[in-house]
CHARMM-style PDB file with segment names, atoms N, HN, CA, C and O in Angstrom:
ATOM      1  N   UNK     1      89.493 142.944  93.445  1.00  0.00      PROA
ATOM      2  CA  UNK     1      89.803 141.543  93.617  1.00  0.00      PROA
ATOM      3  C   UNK     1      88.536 140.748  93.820  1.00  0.00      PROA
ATOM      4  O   UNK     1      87.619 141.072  94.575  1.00  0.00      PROA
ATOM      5  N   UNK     2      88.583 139.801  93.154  1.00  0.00      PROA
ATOM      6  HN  UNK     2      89.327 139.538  92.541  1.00  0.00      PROA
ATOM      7  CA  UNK     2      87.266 138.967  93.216  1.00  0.00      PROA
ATOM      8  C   UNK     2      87.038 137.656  94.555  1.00  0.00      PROA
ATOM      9  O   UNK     2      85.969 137.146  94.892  1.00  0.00      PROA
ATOM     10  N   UNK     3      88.119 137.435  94.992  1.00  0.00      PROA
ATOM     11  HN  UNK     3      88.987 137.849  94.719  1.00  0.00      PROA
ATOM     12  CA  UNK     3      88.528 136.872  96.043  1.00  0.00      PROA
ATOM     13  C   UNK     3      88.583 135.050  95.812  1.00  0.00      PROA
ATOM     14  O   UNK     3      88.611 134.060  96.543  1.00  0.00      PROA
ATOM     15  N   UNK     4      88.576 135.324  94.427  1.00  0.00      PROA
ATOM     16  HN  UNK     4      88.553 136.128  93.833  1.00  0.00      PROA
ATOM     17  CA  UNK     4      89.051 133.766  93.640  1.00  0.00      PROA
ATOM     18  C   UNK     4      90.535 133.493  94.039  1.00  0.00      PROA
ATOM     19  O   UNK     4      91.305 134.423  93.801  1.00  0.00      PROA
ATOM     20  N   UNK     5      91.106 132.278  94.654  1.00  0.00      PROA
ATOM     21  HN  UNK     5      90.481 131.523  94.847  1.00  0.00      PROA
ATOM     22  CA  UNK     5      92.577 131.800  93.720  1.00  0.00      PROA
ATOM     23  C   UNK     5      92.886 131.368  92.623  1.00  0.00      PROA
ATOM     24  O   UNK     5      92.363 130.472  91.960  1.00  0.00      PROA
ATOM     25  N   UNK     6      94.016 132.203  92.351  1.00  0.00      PROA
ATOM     26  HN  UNK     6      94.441 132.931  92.890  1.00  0.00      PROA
ATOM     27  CA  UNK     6      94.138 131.778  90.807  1.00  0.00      PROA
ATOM     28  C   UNK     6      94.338 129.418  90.912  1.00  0.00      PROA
ATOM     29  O   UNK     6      94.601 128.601  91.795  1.00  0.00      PROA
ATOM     30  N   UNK     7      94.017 129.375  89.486  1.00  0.00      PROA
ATOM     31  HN  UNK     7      93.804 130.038  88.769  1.00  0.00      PROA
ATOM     32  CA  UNK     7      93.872 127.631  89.340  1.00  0.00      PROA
ATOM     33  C   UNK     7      95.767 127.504  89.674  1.00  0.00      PROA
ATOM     34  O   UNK     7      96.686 128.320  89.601  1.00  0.00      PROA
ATOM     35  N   UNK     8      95.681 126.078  90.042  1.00  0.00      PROA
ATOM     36  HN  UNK     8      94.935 125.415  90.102  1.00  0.00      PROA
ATOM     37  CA  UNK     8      97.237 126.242  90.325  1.00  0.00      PROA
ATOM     38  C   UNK     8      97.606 125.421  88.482  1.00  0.00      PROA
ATOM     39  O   UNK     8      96.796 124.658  87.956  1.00  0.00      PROA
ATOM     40  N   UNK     9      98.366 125.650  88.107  1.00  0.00      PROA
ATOM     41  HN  UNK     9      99.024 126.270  88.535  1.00  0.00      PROA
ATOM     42  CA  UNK     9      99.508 124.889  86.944  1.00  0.00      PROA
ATOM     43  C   UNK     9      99.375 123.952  87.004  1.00  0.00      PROA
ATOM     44  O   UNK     9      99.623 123.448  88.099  1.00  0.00      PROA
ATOM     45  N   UNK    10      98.873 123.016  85.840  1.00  0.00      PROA
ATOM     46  HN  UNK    10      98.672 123.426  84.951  1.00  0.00      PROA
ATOM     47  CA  UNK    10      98.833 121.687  85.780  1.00  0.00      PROA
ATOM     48  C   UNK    10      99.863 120.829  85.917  1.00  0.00      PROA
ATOM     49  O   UNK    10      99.656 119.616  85.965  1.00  0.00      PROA
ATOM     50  N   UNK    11     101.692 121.612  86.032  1.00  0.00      PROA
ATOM     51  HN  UNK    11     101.860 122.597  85.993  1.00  0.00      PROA
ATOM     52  CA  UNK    11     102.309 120.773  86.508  1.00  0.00      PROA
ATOM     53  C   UNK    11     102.749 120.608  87.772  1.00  0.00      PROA
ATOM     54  O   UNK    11     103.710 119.967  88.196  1.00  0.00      PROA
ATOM     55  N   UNK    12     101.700 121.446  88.485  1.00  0.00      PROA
ATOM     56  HN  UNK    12     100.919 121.967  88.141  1.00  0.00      PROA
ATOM     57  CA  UNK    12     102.138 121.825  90.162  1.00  0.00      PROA
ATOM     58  C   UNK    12     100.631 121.257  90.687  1.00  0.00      PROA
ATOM     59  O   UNK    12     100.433 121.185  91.900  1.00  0.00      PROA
ATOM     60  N   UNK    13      99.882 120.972  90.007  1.00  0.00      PROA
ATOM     61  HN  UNK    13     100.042 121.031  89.022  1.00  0.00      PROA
ATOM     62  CA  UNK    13      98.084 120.627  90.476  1.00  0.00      PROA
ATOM     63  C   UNK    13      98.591 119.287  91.639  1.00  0.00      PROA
ATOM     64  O   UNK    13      99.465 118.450  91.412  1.00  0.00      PROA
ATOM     65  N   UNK    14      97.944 119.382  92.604  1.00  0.00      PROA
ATOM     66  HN  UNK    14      97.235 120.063  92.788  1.00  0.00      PROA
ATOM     67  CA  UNK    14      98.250 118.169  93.219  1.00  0.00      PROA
ATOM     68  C   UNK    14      97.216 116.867  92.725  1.00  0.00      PROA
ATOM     69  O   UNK    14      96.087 117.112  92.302  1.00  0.00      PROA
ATOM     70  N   UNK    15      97.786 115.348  92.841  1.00  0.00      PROA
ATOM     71  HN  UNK    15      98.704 115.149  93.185  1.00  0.00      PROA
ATOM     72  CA  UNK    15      97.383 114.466  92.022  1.00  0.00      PROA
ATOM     73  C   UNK    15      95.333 114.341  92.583  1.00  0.00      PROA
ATOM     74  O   UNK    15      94.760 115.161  93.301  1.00  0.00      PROA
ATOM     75  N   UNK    16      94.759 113.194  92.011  1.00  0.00      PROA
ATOM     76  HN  UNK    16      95.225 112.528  91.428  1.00  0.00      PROA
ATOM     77  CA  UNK    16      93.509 113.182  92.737  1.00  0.00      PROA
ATOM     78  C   UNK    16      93.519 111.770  93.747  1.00  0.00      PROA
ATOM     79  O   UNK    16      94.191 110.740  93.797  1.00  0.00      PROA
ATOM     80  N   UNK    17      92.505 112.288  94.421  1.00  0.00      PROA
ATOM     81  HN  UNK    17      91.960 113.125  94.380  1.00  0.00      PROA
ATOM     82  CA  UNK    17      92.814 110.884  95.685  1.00  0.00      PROA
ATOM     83  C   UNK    17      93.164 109.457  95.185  1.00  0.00      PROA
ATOM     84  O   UNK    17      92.359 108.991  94.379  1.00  0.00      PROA
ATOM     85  N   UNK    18      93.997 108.850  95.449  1.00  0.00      PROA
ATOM     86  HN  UNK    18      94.651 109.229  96.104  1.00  0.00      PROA
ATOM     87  CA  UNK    18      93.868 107.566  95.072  1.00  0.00      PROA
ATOM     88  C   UNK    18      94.632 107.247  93.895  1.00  0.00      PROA
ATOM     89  O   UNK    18      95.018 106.086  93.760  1.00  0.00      PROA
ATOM     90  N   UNK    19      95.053 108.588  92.547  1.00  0.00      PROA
ATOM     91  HN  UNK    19      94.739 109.531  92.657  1.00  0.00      PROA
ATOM     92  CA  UNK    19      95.637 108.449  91.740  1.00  0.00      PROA
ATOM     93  C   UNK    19      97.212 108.686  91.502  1.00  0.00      PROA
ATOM     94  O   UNK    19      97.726 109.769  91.781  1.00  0.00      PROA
ATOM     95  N   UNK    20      97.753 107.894  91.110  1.00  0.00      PROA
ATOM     96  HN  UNK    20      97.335 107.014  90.884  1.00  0.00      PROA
ATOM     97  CA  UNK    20      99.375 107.830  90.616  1.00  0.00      PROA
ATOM     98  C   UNK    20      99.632 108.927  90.330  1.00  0.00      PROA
ATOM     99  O   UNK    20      98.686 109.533  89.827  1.00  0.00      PROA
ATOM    100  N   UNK    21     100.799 109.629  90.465  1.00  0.00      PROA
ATOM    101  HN  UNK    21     101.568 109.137  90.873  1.00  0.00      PROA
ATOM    102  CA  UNK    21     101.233 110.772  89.995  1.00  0.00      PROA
ATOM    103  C   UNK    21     102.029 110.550  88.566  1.00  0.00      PROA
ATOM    104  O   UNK    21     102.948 109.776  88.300  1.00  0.00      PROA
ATOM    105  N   UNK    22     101.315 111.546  87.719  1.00  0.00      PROA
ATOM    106  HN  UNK    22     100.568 112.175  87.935  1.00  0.00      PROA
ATOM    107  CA  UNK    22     102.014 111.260  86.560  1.00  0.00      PROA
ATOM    108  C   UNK    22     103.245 111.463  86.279  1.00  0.00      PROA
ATOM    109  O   UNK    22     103.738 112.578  86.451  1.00  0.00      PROA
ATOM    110  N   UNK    23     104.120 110.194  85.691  1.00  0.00      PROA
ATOM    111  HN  UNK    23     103.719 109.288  85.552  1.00  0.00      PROA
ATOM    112  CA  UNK    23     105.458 110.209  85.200  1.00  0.00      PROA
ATOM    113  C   UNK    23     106.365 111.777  85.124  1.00  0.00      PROA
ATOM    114  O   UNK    23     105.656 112.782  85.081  1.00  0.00      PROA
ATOM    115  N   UNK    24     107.368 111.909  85.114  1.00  0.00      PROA
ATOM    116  HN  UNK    24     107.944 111.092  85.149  1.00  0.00      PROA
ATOM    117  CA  UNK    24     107.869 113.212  84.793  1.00  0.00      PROA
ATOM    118  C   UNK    24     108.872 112.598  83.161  1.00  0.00      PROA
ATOM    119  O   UNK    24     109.573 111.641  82.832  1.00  0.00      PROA
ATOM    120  N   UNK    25     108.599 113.255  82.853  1.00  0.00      PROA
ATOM    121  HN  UNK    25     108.030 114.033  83.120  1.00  0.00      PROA
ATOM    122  CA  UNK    25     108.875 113.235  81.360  1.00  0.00      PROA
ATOM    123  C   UNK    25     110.615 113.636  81.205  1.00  0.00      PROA
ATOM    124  O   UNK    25     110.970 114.759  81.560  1.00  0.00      PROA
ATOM    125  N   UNK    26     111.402 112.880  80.787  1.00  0.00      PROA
ATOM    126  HN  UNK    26     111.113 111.967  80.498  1.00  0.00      PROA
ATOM    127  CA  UNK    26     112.703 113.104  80.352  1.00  0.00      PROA
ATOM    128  C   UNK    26     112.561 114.450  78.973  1.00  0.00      PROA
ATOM    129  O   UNK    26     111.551 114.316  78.281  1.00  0.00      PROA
ATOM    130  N   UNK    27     113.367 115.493  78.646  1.00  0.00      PROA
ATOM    131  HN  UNK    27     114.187 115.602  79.208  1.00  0.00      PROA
ATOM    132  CA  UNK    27     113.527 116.348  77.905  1.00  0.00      PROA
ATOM    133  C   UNK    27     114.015 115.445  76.627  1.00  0.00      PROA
ATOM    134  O   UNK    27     115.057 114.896  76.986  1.00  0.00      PROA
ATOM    135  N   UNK    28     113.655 115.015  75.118  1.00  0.00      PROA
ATOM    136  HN  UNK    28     112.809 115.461  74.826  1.00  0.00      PROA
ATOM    137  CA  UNK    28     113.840 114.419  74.161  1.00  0.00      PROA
ATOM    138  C   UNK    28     115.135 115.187  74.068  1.00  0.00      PROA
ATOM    139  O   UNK    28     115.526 116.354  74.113  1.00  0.00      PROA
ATOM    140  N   UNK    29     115.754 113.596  73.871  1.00  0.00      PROA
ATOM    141  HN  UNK    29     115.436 112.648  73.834  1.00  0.00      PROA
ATOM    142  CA  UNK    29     117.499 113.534  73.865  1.00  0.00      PROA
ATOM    143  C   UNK    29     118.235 114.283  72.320  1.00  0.00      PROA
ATOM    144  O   UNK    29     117.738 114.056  71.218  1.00  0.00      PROA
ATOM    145  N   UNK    30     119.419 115.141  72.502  1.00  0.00      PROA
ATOM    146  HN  UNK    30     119.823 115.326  73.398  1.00  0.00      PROA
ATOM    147  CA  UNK    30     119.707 115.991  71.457  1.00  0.00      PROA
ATOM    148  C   UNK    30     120.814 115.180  71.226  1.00  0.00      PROA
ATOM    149  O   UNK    30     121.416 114.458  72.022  1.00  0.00      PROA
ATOM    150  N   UNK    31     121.066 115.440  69.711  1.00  0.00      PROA
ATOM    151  HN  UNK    31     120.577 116.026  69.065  1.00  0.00      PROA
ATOM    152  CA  UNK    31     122.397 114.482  68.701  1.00  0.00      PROA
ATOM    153  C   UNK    31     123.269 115.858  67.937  1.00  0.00      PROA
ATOM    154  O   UNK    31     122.982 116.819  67.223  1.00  0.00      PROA
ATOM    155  N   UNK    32     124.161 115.427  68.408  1.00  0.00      PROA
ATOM    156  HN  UNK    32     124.395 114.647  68.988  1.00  0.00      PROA
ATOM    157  CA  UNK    32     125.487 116.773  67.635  1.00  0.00      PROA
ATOM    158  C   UNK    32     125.053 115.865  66.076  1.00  0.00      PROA
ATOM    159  O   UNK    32     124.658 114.720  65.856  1.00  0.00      PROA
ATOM    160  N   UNK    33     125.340 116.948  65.286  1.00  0.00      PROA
ATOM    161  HN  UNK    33     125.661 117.878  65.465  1.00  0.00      PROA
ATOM    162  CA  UNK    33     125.040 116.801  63.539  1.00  0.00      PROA
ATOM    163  C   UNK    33     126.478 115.893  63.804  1.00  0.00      PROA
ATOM    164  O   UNK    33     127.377 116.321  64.527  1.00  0.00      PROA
ATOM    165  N   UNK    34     126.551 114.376  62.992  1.00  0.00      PROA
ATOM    166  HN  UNK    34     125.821 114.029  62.404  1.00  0.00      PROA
ATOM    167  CA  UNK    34     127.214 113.706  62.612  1.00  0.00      PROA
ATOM    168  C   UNK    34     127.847 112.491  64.289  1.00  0.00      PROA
ATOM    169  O   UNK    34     128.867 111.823  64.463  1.00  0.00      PROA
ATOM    170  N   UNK    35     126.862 112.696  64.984  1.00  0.00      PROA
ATOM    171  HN  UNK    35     126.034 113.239  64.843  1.00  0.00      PROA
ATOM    172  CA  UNK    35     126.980 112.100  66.204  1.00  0.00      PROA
ATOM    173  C   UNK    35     126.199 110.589  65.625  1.00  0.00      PROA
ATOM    174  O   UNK    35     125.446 110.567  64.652  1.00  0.00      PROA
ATOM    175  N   UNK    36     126.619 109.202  66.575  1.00  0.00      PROA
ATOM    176  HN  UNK    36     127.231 109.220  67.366  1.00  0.00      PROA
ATOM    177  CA  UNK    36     126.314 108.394  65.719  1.00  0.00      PROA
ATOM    178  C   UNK    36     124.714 108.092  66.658  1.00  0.00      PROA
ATOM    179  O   UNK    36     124.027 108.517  67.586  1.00  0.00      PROA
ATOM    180  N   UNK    37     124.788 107.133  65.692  1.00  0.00      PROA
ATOM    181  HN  UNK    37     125.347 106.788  64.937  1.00  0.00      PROA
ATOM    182  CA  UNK    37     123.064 106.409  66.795  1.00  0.00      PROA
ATOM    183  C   UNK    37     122.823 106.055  67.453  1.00  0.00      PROA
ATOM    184  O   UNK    37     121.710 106.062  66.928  1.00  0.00      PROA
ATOM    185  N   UNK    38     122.621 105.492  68.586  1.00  0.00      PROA
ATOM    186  HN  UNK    38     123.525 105.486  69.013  1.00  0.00      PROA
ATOM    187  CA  UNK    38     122.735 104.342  69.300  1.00  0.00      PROA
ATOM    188  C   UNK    38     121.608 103.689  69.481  1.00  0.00      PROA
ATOM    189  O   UNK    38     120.700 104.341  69.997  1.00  0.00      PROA
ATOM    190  N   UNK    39     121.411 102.655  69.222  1.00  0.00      PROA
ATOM    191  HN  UNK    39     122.149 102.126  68.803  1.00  0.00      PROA
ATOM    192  CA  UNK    39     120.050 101.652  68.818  1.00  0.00      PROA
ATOM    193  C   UNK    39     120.173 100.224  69.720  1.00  0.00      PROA
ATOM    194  O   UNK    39     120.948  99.374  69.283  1.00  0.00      PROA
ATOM    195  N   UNK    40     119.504  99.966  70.846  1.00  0.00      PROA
ATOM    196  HN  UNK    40     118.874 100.656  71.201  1.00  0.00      PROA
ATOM    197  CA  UNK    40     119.630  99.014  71.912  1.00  0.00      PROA
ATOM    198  C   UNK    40     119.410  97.423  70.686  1.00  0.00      PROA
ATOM    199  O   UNK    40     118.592  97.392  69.766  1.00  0.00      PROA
ATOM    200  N   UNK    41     120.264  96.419  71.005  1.00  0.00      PROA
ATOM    201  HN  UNK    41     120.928  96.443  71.752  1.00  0.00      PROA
ATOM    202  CA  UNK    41     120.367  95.096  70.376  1.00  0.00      PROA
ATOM    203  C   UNK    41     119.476  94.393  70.769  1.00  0.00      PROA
ATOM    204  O   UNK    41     119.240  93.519  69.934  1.00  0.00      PROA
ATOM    205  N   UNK    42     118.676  94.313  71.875  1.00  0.00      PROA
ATOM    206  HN  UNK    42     118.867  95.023  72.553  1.00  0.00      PROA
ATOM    207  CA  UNK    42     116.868  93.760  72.121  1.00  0.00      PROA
ATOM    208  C   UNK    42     116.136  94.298  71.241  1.00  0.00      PROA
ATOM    209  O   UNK    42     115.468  93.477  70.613  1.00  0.00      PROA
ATOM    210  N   UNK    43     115.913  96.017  70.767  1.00  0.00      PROA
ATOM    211  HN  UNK    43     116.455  96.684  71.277  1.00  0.00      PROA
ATOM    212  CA  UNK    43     115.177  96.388  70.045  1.00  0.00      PROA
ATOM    213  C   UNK    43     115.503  96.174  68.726  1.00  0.00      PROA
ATOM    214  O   UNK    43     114.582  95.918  67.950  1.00  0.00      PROA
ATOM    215  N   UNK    44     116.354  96.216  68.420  1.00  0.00      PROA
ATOM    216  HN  UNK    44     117.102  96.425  69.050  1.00  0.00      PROA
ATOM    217  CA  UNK    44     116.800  95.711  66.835  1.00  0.00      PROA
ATOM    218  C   UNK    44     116.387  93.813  66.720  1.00  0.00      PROA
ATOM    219  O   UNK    44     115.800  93.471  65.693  1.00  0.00      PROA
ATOM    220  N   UNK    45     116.575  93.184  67.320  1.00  0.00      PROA
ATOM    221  HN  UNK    45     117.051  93.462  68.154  1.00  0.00      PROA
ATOM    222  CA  UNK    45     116.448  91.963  67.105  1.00  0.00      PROA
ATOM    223  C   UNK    45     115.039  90.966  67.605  1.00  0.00      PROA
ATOM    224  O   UNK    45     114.619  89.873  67.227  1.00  0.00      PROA
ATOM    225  N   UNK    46     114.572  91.988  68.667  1.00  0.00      PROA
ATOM    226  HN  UNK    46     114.914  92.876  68.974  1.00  0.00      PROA
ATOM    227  CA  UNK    46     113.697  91.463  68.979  1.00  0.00      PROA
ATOM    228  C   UNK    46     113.626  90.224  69.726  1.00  0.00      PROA
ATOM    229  O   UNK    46     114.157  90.208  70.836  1.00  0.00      PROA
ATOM    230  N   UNK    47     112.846  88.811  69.134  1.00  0.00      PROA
ATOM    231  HN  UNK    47     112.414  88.824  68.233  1.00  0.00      PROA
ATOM    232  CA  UNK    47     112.994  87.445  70.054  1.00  0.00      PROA
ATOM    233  C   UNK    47     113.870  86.714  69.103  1.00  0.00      PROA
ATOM    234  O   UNK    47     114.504  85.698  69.387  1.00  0.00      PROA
ATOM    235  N   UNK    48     113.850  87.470  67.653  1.00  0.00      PROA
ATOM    236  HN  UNK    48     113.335  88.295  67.423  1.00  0.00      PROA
ATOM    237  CA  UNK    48     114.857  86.740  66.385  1.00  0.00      PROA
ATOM    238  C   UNK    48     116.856  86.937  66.604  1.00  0.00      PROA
ATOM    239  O   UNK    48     117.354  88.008  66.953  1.00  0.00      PROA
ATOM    240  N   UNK    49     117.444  86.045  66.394  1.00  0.00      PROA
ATOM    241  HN  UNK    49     117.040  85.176  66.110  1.00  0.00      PROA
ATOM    242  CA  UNK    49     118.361  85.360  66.250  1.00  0.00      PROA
ATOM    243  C   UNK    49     119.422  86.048  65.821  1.00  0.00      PROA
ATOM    244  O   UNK    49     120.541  86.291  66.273  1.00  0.00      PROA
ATOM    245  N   UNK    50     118.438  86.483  64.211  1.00  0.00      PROA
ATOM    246  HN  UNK    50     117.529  86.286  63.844  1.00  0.00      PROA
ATOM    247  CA  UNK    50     119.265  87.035  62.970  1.00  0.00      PROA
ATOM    248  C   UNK    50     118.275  87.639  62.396  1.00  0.00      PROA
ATOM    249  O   UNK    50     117.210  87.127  62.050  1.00  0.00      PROA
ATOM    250  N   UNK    51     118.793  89.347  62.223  1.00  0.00      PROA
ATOM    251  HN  UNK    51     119.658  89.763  62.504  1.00  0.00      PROA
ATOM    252  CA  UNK    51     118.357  90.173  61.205  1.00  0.00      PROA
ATOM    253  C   UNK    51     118.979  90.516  60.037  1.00  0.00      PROA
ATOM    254  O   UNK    51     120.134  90.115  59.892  1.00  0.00      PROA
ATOM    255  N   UNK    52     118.220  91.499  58.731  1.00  0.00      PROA
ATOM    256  HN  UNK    52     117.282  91.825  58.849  1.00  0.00      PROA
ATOM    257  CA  UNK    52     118.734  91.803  57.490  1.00  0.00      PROA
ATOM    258  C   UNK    52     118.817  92.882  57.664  1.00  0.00      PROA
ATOM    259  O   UNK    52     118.147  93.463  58.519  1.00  0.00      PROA
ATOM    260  N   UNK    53     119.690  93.469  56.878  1.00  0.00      PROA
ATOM    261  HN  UNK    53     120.234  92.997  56.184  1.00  0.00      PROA
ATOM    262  CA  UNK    53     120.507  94.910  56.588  1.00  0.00      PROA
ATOM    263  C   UNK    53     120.359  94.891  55.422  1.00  0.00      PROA
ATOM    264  O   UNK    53     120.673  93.923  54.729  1.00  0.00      PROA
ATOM    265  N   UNK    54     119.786  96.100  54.922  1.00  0.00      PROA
ATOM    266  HN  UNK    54     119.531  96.886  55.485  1.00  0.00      PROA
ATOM    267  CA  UNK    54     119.636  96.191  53.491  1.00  0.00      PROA
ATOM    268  C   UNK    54     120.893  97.424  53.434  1.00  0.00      PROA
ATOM    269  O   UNK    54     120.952  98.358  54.233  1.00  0.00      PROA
ATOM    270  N   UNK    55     121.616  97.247  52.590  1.00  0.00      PROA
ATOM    271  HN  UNK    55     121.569  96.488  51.941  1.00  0.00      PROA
ATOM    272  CA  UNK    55     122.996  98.570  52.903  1.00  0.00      PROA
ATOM    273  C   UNK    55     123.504  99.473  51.244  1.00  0.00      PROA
ATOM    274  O   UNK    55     124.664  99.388  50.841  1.00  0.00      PROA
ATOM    275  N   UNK    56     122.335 100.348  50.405  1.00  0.00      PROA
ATOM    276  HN  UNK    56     121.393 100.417  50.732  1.00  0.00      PROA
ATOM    277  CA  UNK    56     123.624 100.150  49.421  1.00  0.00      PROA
ATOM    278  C   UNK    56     123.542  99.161  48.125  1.00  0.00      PROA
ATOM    279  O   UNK    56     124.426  98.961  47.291  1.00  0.00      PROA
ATOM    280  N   UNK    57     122.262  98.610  48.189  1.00  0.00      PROA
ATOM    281  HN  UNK    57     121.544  98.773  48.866  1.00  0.00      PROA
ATOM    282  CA  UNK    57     121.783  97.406  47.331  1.00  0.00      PROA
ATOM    283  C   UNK    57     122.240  96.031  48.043  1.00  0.00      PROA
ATOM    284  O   UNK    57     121.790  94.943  47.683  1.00  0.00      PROA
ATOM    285  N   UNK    58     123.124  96.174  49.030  1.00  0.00      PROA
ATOM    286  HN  UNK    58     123.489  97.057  49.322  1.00  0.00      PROA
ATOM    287  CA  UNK    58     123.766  94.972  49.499  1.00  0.00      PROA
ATOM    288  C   UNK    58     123.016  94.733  50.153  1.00  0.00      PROA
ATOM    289  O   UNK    58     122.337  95.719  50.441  1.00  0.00      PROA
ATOM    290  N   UNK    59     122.612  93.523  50.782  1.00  0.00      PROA
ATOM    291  HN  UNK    59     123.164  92.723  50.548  1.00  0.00      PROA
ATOM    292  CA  UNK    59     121.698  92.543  51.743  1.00  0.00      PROA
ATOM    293  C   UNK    59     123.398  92.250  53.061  1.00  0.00      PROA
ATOM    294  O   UNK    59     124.582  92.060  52.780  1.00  0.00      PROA
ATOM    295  N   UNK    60     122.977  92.309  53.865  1.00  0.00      PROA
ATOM    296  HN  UNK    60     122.015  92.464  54.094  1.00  0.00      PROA
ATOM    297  CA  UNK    60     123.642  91.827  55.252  1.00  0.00      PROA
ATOM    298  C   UNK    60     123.239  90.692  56.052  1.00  0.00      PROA
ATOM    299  O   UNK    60     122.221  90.092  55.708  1.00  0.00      PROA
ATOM    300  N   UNK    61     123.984  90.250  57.224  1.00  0.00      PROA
ATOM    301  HN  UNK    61     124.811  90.738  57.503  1.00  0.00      PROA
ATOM    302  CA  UNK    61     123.479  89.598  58.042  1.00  0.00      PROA
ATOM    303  C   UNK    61     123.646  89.505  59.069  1.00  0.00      PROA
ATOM    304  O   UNK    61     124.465  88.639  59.378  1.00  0.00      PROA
ATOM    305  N   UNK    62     122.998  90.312  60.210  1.00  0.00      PROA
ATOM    306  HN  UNK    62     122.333  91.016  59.959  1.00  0.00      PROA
ATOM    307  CA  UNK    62     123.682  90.174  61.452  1.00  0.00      PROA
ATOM    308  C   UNK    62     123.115  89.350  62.481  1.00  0.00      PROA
ATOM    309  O   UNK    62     121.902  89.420  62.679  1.00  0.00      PROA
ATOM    310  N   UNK    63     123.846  88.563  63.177  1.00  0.00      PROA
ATOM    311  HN  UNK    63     124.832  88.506  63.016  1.00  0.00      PROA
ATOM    312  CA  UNK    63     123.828  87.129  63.672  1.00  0.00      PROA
ATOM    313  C   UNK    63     124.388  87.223  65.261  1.00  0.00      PROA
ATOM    314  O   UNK    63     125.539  87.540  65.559  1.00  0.00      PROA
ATOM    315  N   UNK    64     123.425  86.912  66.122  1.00  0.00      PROA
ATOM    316  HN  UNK    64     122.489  86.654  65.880  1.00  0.00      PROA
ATOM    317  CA  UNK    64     123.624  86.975  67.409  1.00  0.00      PROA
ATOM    318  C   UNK    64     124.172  85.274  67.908  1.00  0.00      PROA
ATOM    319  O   UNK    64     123.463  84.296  67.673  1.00  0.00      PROA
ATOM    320  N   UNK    65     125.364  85.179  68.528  1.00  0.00      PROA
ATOM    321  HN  UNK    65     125.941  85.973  68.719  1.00  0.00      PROA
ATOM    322  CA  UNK    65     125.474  83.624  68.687  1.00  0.00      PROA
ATOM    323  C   UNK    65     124.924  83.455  69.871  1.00  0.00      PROA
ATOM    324  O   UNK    65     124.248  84.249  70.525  1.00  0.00      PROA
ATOM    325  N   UNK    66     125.440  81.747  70.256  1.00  0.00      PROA
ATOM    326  HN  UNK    66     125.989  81.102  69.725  1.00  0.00      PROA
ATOM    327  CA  UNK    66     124.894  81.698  71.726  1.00  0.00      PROA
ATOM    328  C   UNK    66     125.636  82.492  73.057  1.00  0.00      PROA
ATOM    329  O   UNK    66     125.164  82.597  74.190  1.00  0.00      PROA
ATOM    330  N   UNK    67     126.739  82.931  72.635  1.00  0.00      PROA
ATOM    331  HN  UNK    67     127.123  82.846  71.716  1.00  0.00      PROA
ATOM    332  CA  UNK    67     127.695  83.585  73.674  1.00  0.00      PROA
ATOM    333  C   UNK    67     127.141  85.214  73.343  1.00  0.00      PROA
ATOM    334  O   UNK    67     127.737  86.137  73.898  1.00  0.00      PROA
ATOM    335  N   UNK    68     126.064  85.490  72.486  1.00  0.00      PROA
ATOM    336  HN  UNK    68     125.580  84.740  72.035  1.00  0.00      PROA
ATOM    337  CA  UNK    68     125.716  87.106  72.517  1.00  0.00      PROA
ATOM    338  C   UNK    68     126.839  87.818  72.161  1.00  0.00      PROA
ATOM    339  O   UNK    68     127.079  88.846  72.794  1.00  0.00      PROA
ATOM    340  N   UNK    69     127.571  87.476  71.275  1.00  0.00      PROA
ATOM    341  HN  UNK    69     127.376  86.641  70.760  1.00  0.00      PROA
ATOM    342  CA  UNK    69     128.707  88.082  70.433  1.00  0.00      PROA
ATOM    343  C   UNK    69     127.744  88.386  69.003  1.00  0.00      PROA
ATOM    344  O   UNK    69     126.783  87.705  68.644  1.00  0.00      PROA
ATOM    345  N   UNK    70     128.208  89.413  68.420  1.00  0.00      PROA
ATOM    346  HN  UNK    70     128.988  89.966  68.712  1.00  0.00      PROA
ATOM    347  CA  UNK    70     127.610  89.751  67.029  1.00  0.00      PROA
ATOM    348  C   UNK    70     128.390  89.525  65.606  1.00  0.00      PROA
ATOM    349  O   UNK    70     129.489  90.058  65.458  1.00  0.00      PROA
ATOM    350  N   UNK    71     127.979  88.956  64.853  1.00  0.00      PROA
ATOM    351  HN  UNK    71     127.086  88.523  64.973  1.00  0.00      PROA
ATOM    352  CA  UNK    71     128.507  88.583  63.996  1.00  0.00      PROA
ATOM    353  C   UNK    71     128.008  88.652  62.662  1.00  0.00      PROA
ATOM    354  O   UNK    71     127.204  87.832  62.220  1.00  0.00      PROA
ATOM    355  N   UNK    72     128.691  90.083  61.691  1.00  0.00      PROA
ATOM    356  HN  UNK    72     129.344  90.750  62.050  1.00  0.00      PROA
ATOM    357  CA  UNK    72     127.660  90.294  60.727  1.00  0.00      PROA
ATOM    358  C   UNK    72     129.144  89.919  58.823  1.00  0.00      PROA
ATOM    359  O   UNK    72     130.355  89.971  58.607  1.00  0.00      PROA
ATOM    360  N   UNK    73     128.044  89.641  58.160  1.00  0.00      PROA
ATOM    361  HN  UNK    73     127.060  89.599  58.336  1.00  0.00      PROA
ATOM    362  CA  UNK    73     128.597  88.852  57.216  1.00  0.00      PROA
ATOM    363  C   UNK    73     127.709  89.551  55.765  1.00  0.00      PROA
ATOM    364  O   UNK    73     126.752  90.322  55.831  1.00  0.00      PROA
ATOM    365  N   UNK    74     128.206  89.141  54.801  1.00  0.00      PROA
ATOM    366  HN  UNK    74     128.984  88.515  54.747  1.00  0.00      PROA
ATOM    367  CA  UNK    74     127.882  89.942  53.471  1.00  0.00      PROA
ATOM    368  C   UNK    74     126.849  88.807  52.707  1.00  0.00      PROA
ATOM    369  OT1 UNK    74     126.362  89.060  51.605  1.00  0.00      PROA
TER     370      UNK     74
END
């Protein structure tokens, strides 16, 4: 024995003085084959109003009113 401790695991290392402990990381979320999407309506739309759907050759339109009801049209 050399009378070293072994290094501890970088996910057990304790943080350094003064520094934040880093985030713990959620496990990337799993989808059953034919499970649908789910896509948050801030991130789809952004600060805009109304986005396009391209669907199929078809053009869309989906339209946020002032009551935040959705309203999509051909």
């Amino acid at each position: 024995m050399s009378g070293e401790l072994p290094k501890p695991r970088p996910e057990f290392a304790s943080p350094r003085a003064g520094a934040a402990p880093a985030p713990l990381q959620a496990p990337a979320p799993t989808r059953r084959a034919g499970a649908p999407v789910c896509i948050d309506s801030a991130q789809l739309f952004g600060s805009a109003t109304e986005v396009q759907i391209s669907h199929r050759g078809a053009l869309y339109r989906l339209k946020q009113t002032a009551l935040g009801k959705l309203i999509l049209t051909k």
